[in-house]
C-alpha positions in Angstrom: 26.2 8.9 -2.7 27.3 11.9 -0.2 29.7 14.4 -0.1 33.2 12.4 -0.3 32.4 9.1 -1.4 34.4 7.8 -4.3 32.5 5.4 -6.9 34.6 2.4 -5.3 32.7 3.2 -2.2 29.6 3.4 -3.4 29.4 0.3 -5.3 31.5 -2.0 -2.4 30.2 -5.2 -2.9 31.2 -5.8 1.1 29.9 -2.8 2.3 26.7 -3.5 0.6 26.8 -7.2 2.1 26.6 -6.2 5.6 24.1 -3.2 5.1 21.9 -5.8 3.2 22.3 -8.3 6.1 21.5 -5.4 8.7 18.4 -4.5 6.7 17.0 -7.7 7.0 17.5 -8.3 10.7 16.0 -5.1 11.1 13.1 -5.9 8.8 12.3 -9.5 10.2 12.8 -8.0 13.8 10.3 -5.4 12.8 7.7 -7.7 11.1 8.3 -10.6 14.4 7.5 -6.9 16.5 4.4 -6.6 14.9 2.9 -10.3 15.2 3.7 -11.4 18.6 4.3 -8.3 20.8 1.4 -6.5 22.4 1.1 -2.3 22.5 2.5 -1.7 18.9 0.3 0.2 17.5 -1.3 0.0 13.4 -0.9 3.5 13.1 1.2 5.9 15.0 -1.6 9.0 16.2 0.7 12.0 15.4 -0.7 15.4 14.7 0.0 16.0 11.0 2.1 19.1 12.2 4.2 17.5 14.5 5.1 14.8 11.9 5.9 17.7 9.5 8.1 19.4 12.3 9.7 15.8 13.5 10.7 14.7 9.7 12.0 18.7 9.2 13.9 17.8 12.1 14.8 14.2 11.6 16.4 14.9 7.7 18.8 17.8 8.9 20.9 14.9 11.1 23.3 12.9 9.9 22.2 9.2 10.2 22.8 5.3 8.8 20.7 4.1 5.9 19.3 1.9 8.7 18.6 4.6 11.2 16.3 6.0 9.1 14.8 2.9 7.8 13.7 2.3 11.6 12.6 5.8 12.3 10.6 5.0 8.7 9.5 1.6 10.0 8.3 3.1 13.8 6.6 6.3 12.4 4.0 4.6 9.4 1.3 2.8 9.1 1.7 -0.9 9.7 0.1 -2.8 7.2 1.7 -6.2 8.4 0.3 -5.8 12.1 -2.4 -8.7 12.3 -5.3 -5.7 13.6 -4.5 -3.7 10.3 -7.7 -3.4 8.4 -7.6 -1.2 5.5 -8.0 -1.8 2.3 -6.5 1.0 -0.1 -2.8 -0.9 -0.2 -2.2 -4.8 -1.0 0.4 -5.8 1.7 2.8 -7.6 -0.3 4.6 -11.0 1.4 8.0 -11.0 2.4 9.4 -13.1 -0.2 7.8 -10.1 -3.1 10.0 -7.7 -1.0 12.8 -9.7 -1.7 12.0 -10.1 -5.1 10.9 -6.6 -5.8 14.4 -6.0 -4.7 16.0 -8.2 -7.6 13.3 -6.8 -10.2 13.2 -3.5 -9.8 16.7 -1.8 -10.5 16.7 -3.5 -14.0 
């Protein structure tokens, strides 16, 4: 919730229909991204201080719930890319995503 925002806005069922809708575009583009276009990378090579400036930098803006999710999506490590081959994190499908989503606010 910021600054502003009544309750009513918050909780718009419309509002949170197209953001939801926007997500997923963004998220399917971003996973399509990763398994058929050449030169993205697994993990982005930044110098730990420069991703500590860049974030200090990136949180004072004002930006979209789905700004940030694509800085957050172009910035990590990308578990889904088909060259990723660690093994600390199970990469979850995305059909768990989506229910993960349903599960876990209850």
């Amino acid at each position: 919730m910021t600054t502003g925002q009544s309750l009513a806005e918050v909780y718009d069922a419309e509002q949170f229909r197209a953001i939801g809708k926007e997500l997923i575009d963004v998220l399917a583009d971003h996973l399509n991204d990763l398994q058929h276009k050449e030169g993205k990378k697994v993990y982005p090579n930044h110098a730990p201080e420069d991703e500590l400036q860049f974030w200090e930098d990136d949180l004072k803006q004002e930006s979209t719930p789905i700004q940030t999710l694509t800085t957050l999506l172009n910035r990590s490590q990308q578990t889904q890319h088909p060259k990723y081959m660690g093994h600390q994190t199970a990469v979850p499908a995305p059909i768990s995503a989506l229910t993960g989503m349903v599960t876990i606010s209850k």
